[in-house]
N, CA and C atoms of all chains as a GROMACS GRO file, in nm:
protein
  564
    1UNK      N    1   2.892  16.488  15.655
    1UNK     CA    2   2.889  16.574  15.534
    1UNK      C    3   3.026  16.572  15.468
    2UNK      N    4   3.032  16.551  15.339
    2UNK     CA    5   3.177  16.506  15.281
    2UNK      C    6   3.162  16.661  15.209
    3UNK      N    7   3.287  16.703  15.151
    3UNK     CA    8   3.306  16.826  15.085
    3UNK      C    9   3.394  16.762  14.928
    4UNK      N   10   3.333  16.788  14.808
    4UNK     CA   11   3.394  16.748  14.685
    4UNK      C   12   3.390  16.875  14.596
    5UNK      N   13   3.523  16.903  14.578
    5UNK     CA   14   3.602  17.036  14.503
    5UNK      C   15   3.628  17.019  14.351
    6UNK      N   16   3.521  17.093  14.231
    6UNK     CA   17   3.535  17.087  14.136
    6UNK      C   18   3.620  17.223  14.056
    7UNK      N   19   3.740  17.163  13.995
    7UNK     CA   20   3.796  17.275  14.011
    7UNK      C   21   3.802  17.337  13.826
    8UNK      N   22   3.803  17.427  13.761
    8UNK     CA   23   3.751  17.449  13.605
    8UNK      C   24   3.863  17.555  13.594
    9UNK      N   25   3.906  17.560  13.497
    9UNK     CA   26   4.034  17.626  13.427
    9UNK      C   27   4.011  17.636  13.291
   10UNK      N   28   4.033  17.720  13.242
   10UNK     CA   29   4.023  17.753  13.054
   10UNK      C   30   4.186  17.672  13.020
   11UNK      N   31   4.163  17.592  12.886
   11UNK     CA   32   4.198  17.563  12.828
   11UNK      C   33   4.368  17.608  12.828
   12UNK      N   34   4.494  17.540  12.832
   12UNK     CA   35   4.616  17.610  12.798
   12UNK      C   36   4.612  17.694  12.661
   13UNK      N   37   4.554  17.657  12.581
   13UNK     CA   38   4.541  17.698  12.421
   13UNK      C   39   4.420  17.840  12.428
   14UNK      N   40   4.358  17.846  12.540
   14UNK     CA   41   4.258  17.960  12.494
   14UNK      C   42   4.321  18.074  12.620
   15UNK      N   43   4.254  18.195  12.537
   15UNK     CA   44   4.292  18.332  12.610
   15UNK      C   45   4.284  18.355  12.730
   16UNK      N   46   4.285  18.391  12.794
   16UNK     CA   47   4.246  18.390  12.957
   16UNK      C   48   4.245  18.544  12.940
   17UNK      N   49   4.149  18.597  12.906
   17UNK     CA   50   4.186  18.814  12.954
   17UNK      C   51   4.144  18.814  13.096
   18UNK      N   52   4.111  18.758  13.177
   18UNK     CA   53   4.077  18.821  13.348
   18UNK      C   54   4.239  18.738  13.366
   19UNK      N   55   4.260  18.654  13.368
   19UNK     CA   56   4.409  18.667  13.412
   19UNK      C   57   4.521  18.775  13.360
   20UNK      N   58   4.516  18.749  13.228
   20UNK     CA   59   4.607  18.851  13.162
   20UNK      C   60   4.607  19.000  13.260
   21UNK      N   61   4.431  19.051  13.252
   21UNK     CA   62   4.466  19.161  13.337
   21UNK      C   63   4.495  19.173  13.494
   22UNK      N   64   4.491  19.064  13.564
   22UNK     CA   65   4.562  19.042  13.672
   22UNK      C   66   4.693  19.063  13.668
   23UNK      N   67   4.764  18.995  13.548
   23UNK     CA   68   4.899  18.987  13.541
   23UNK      C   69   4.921  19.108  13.556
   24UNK      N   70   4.853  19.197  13.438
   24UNK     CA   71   4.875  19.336  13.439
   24UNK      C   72   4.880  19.466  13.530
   25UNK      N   73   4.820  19.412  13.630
   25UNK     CA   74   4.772  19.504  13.759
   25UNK      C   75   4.918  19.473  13.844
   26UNK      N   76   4.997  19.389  13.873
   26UNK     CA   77   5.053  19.300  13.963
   26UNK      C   78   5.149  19.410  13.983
   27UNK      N   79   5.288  19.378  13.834
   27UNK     CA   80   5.360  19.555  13.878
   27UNK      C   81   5.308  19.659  13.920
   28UNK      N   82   5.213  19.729  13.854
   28UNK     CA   83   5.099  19.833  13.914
   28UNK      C   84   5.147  19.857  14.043
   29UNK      N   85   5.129  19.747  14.130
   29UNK     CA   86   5.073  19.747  14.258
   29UNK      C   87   5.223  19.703  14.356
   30UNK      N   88   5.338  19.653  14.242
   30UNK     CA   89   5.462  19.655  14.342
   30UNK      C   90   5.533  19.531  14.331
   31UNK      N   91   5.414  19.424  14.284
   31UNK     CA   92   5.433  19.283  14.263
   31UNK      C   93   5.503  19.247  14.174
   32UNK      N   94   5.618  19.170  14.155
   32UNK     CA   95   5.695  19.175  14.067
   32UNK      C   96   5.730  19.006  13.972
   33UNK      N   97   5.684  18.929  14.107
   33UNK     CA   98   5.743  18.756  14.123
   33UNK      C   99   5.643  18.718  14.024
   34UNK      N  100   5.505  18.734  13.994
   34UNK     CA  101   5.421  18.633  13.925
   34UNK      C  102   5.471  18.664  13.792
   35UNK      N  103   5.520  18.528  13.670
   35UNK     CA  104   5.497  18.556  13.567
   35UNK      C  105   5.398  18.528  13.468
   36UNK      N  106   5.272  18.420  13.498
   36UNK     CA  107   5.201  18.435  13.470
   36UNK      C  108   5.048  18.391  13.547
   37UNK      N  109   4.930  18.440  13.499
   37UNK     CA  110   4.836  18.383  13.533
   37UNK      C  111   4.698  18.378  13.496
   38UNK      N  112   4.666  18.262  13.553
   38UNK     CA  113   4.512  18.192  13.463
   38UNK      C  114   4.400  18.219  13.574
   39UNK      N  115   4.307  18.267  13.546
   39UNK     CA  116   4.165  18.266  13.609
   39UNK      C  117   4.121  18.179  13.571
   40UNK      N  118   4.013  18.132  13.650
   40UNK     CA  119   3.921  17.984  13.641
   40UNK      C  120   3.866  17.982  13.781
   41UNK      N  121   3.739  17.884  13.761
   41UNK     CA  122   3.626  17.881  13.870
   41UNK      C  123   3.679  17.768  13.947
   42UNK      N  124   3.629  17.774  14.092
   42UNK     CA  125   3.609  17.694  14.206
   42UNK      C  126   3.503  17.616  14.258
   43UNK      N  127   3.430  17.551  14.263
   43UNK     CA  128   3.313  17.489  14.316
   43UNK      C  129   3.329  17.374  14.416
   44UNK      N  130   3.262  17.443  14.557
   44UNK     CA  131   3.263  17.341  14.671
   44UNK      C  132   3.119  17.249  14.688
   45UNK      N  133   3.136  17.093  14.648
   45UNK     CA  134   3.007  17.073  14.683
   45UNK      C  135   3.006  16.978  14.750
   46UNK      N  136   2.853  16.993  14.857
   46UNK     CA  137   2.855  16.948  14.957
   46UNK      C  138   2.774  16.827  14.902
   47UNK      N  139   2.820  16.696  14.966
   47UNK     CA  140   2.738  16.596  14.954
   47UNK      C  141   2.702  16.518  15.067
   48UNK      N  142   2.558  16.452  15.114
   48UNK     CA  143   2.520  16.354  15.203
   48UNK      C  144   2.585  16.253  15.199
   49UNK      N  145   2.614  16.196  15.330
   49UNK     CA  146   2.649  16.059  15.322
   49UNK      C  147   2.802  16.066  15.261
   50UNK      N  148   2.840  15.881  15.218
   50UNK     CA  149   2.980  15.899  15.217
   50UNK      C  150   3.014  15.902  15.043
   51UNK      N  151   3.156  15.966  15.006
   51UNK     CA  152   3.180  15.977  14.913
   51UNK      C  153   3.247  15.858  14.802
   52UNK      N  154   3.146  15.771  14.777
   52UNK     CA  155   3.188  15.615  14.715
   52UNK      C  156   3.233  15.678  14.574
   53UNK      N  157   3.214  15.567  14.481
   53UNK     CA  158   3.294  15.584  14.360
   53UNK      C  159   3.205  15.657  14.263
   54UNK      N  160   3.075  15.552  14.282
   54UNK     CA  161   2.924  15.621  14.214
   54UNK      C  162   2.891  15.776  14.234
   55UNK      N  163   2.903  15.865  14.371
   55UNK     CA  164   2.876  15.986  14.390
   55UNK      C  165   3.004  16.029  14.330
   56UNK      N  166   3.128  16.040  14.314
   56UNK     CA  167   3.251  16.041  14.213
   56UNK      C  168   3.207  16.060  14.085
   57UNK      N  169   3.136  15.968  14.057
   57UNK     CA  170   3.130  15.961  13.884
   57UNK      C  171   3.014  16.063  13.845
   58UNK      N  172   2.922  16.038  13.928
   58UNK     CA  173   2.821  16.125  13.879
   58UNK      C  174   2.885  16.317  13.924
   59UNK      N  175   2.944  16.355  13.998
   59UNK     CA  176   2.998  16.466  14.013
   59UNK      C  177   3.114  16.522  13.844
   60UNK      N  178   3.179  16.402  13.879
   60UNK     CA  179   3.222  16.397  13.733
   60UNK      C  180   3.154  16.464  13.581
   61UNK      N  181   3.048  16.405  13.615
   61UNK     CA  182   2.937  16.401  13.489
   61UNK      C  183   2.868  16.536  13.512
   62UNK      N  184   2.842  16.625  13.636
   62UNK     CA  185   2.795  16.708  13.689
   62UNK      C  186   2.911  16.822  13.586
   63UNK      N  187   3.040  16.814  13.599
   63UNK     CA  188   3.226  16.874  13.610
   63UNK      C  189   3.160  16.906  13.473
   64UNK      N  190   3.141  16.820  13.376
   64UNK     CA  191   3.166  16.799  13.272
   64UNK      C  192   3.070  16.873  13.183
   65UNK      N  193   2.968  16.895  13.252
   65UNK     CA  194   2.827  16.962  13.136
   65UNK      C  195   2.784  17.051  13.202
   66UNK      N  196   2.777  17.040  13.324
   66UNK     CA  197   2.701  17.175  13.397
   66UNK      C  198   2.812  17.300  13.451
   67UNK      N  199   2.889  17.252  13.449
   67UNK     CA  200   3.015  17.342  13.573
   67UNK      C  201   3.077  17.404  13.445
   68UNK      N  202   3.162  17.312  13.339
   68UNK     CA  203   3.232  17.315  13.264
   68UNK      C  204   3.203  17.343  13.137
   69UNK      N  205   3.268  17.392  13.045
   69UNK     CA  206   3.231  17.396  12.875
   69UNK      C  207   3.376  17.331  12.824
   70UNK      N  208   3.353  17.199  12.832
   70UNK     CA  209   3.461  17.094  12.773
   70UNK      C  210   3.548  17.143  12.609
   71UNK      N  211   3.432  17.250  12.494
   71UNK     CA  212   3.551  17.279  12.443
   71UNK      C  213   3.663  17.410  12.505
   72UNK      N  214   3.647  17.490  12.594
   72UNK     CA  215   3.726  17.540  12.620
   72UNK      C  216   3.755  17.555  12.783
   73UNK      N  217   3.744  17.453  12.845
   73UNK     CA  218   3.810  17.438  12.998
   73UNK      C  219   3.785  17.280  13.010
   74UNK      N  220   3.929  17.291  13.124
   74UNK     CA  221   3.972  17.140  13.134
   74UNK      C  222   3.903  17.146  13.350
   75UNK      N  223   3.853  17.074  13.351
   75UNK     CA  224   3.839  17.082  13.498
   75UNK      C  225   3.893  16.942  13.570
   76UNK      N  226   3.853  16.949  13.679
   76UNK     CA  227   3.954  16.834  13.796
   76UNK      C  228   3.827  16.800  13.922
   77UNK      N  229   3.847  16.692  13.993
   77UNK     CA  230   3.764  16.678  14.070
   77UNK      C  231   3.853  16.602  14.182
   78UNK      N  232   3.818  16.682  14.356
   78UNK     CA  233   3.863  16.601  14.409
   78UNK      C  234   3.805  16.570  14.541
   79UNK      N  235   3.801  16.530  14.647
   79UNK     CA  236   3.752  16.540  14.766
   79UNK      C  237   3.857  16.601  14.842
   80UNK      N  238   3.817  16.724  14.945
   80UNK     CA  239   3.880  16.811  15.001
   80UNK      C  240   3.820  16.801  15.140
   81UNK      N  241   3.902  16.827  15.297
   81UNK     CA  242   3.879  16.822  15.396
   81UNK      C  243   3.853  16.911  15.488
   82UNK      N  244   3.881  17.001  15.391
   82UNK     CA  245   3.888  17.184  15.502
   82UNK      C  246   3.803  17.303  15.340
   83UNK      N  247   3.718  17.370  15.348
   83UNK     CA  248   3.673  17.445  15.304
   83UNK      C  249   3.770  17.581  15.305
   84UNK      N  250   3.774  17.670  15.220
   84UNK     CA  251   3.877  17.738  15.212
   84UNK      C  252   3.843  17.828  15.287
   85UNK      N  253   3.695  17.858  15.399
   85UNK     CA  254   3.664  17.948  15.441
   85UNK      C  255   3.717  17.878  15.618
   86UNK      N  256   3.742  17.747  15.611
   86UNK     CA  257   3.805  17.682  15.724
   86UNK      C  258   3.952  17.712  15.732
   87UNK      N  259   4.002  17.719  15.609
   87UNK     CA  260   4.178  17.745  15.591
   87UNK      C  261   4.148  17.860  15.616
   88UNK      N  262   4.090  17.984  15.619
   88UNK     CA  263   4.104  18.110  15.611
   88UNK      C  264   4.086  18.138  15.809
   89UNK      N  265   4.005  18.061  15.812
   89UNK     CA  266   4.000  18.119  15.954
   89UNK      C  267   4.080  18.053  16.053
   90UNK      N  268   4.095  17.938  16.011
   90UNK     CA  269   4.242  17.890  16.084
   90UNK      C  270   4.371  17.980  16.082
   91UNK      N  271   4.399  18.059  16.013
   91UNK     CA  272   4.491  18.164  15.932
   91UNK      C  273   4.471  18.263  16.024
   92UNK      N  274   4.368  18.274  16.113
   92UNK     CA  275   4.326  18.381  16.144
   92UNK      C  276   4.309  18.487  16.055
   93UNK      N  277   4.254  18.485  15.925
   93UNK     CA  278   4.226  18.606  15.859
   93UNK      C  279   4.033  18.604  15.847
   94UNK      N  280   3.970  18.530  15.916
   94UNK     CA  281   3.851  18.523  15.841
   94UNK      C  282   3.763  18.550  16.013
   95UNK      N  283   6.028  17.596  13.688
   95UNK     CA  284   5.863  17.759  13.733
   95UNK      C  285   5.802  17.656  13.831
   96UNK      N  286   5.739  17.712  13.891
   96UNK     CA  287   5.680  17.684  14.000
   96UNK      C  288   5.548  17.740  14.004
   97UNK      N  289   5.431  17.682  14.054
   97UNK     CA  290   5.286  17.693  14.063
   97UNK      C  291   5.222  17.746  14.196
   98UNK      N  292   5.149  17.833  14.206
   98UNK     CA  293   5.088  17.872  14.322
   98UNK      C  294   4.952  17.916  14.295
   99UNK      N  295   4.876  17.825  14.328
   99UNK     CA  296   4.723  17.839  14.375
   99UNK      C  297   4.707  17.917  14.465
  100UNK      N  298   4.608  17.991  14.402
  100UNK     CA  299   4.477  18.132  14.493
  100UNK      C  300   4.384  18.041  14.512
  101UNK      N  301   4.292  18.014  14.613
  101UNK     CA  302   4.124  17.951  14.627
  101UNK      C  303   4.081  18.078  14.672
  102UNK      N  304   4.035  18.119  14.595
  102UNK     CA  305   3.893  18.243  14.646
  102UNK      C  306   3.794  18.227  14.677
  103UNK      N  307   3.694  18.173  14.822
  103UNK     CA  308   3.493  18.193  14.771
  103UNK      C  309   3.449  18.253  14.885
  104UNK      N  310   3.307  18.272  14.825
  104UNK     CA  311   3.250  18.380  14.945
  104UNK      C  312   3.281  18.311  15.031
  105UNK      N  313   3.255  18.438  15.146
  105UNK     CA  314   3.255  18.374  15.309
  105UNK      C  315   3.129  18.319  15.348
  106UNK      N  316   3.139  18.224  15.478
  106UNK     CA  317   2.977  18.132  15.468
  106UNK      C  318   2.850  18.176  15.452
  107UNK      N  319   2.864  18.310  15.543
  107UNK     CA  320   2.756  18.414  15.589
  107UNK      C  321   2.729  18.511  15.441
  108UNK      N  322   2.789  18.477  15.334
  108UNK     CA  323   2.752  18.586  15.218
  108UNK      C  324   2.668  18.498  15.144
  109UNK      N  325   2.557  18.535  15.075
  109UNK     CA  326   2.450  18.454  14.994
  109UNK      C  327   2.582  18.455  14.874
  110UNK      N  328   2.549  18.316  14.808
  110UNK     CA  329   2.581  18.282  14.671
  110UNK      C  330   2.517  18.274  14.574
  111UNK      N  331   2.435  18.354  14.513
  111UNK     CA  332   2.329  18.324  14.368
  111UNK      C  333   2.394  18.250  14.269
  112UNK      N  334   2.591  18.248  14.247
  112UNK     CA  335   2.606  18.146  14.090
  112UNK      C  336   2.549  18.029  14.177
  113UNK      N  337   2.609  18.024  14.291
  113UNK     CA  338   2.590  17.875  14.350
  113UNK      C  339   2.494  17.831  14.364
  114UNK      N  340   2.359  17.903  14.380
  114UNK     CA  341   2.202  17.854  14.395
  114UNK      C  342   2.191  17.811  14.279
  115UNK      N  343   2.224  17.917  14.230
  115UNK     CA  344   2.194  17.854  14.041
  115UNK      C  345   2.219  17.741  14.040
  116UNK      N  346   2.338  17.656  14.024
  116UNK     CA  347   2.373  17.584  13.982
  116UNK      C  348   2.319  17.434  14.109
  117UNK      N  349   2.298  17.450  14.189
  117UNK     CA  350   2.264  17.388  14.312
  117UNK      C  351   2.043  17.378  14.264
  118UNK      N  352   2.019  17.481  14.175
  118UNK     CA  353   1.878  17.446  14.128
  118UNK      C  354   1.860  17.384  14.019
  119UNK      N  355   1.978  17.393  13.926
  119UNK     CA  356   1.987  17.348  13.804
  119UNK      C  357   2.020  17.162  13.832
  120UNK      N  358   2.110  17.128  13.899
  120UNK     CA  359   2.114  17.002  13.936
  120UNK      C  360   1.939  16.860  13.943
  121UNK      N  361   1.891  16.902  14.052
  121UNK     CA  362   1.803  16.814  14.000
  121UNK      C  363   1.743  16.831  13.838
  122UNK      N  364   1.727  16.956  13.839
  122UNK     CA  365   1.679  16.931  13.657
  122UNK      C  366   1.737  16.848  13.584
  123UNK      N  367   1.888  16.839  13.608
  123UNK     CA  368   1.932  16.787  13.498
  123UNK      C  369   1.927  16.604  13.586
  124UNK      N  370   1.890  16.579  13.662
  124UNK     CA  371   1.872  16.429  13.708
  124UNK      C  372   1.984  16.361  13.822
  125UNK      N  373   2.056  16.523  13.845
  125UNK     CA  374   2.151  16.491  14.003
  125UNK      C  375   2.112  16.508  14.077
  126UNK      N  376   2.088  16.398  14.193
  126UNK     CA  377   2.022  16.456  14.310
  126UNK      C  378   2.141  16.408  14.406
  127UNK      N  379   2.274  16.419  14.417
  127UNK     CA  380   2.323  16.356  14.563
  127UNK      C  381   2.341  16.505  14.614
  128UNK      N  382   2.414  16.606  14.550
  128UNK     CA  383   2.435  16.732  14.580
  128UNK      C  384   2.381  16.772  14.676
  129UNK      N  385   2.383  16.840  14.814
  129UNK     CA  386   2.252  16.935  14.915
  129UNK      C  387   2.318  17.106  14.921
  130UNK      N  388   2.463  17.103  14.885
  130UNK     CA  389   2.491  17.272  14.874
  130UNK      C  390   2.581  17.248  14.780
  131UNK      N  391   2.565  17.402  14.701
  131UNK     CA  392   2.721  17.439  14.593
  131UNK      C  393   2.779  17.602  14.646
  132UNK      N  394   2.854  17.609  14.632
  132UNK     CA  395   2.952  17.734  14.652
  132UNK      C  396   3.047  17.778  14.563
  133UNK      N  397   2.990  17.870  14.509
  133UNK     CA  398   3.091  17.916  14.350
  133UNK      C  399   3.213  18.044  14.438
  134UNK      N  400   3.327  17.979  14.356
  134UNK     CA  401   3.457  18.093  14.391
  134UNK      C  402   3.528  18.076  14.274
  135UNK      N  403   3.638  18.120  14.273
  135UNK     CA  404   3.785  18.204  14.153
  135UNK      C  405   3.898  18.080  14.179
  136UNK      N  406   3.958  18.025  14.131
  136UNK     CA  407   4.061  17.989  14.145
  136UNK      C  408   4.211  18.030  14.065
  137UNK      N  409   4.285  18.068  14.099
  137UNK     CA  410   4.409  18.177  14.039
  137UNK      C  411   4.480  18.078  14.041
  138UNK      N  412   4.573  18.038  13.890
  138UNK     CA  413   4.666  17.985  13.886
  138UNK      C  414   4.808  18.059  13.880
  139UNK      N  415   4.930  18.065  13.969
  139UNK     CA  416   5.031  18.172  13.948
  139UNK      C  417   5.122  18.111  13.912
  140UNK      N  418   5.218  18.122  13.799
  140UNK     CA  419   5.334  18.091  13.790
  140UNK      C  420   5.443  18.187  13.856
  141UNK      N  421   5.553  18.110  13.910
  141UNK     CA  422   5.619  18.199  13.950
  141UNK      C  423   5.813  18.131  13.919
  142UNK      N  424   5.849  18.255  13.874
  142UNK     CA  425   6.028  18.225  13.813
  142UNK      C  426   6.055  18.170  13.932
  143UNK      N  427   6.192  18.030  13.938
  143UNK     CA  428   6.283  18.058  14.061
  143UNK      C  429   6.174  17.972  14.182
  144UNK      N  430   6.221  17.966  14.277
  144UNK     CA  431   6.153  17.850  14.393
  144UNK      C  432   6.081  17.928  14.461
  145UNK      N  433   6.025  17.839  14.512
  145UNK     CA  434   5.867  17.902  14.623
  145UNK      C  435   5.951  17.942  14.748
  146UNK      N  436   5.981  18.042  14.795
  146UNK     CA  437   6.066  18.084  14.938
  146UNK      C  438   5.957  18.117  15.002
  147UNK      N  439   5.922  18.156  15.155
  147UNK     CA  440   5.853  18.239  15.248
  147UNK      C  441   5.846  18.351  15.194
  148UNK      N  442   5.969  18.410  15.155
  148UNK     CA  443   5.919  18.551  15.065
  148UNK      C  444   5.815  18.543  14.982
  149UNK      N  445   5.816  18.480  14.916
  149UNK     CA  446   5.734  18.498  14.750
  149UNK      C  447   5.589  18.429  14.801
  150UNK      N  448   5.592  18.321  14.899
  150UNK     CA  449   5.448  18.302  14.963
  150UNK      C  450   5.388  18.416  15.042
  151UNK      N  451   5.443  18.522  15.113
  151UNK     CA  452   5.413  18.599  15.201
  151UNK      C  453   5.389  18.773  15.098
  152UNK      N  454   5.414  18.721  14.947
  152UNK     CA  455   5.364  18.837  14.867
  152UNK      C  456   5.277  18.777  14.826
  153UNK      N  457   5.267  18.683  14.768
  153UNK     CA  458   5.103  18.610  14.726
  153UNK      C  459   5.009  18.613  14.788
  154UNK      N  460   5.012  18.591  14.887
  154UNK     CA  461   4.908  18.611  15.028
  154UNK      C  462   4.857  18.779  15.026
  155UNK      N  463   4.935  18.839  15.034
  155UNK     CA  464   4.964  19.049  14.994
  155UNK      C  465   4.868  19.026  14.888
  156UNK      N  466   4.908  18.932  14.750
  156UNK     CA  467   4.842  18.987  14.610
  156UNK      C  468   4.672  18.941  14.632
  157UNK      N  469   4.663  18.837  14.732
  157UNK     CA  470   4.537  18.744  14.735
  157UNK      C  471   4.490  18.833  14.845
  158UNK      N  472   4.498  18.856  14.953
  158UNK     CA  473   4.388  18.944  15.003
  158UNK      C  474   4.396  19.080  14.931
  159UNK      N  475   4.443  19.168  14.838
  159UNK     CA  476   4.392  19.323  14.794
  159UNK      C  477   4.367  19.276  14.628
  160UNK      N  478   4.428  19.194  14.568
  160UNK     CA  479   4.370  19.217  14.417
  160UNK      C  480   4.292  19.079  14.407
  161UNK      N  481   4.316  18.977  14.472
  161UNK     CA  482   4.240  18.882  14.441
  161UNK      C  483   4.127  18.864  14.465
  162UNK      N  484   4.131  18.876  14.598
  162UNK     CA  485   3.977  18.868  14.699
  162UNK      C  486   3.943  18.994  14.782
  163UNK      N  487   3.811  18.986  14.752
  163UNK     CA  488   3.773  19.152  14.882
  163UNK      C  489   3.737  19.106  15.033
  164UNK      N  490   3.778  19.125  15.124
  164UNK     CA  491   3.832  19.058  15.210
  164UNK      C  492   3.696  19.054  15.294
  165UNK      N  493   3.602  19.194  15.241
  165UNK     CA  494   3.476  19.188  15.315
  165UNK      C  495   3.412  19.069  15.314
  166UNK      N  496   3.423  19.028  15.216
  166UNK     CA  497   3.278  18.924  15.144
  166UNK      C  498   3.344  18.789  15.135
  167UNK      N  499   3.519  18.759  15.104
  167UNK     CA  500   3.554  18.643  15.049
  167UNK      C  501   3.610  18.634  15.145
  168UNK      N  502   3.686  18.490  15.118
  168UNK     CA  503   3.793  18.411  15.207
  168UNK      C  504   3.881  18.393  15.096
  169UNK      N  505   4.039  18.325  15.152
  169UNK     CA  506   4.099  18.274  15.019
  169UNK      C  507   4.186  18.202  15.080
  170UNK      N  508   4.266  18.112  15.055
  170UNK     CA  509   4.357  18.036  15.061
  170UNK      C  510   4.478  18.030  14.962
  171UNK      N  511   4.633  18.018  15.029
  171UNK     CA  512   4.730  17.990  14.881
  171UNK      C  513   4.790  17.868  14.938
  172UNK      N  514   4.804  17.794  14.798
  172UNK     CA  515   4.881  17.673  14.840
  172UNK      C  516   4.968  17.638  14.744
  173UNK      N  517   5.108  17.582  14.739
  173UNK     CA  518   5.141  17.534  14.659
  173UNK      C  519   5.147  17.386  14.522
  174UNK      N  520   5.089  17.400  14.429
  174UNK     CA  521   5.049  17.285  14.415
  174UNK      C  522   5.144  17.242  14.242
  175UNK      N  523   5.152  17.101  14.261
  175UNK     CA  524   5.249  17.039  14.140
  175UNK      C  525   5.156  17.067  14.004
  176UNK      N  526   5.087  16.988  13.959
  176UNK     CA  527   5.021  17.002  13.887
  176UNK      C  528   4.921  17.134  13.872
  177UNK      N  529   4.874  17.167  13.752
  177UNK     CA  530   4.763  17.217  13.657
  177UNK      C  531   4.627  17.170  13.640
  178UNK      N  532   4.505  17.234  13.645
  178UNK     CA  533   4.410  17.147  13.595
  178UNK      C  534   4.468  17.101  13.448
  179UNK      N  535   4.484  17.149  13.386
  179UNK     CA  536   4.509  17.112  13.249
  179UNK      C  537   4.578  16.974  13.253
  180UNK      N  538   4.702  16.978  13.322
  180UNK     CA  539   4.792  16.884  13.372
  180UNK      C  540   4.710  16.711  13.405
  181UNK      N  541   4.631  16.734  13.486
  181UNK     CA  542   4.537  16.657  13.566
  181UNK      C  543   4.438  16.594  13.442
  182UNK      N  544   4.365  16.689  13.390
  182UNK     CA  545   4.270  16.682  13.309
  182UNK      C  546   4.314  16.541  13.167
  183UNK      N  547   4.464  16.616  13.138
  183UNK     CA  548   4.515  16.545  13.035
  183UNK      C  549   4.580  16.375  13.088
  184UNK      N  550   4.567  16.385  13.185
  184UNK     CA  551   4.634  16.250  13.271
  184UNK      C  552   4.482  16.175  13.306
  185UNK      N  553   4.361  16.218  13.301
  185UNK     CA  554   4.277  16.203  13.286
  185UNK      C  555   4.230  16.132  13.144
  186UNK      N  556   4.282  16.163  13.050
  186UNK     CA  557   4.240  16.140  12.886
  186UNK      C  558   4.126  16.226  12.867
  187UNK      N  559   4.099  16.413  12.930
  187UNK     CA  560   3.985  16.403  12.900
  187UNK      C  561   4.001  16.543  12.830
  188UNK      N  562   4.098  16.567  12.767
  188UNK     CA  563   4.191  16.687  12.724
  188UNK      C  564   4.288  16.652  12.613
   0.00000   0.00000   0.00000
């Protein structure tokens, strides 16, 4: 089972308000170091078999129309080896 | 400035409905390699000044209480060079 990480971000040029109000909460709460930040989606997908160029492209094509709204988010695609719920419990937090 | 990635997604054991969604929507649209999706948050942080143990060990603070609810999610921080945006545009697809 291969794991391929589509990752979606709004646009540098468009608003981000769920980050903005993150930013905003941060002093609130004590936090002082972040100066800024962007919200945007995560998507882990699982695929059969091995990850050639063809299952690549078509994930791609997946990034691009279904995941994404190309005029206002730029997304990324990559193959990843640990699920973040694997980093978390390695961490011992999960 | 310096970049620090949040990965937020549910934990394994929590149902995902964006992710079914989008995991039902796939064959419709004529993808079939896909067999699971898992929708999460990804937080982009800028931060003034260099990445120390300090400033990772408050991010981690900001990512388990404002980022993620610790019941339901997992999260991961990592430091990373690039932006989707960054990526996207090295891409030509931005």
């Amino acid at each position: 089972m291969a794991r391929v990480v589509v990752d979606v971000m709004p646009k540098p040029e468009i608003l981000d308000p769920q980050g903005k109000a993150v930013l905003g909460a941060l002093p609130r709460l004590g936090f002082d170091l972040v100066t800024d930040v962007r919200q945007g989606k995560r998507f882990e997908l699982q695929v059969d078999g091995e990850i050639t160029d063809a299952v690549l492209a078509e994930i791609e094509k997946v990034a691009g129309t279904l995941l994404s709204n190309p005029v206002i988010e730029d997304f990324e695609v990559h193959v990843e080896e640990h699920s973040v719920a694997e980093v978390a419990h390695e961490a011992g937090r999960a």
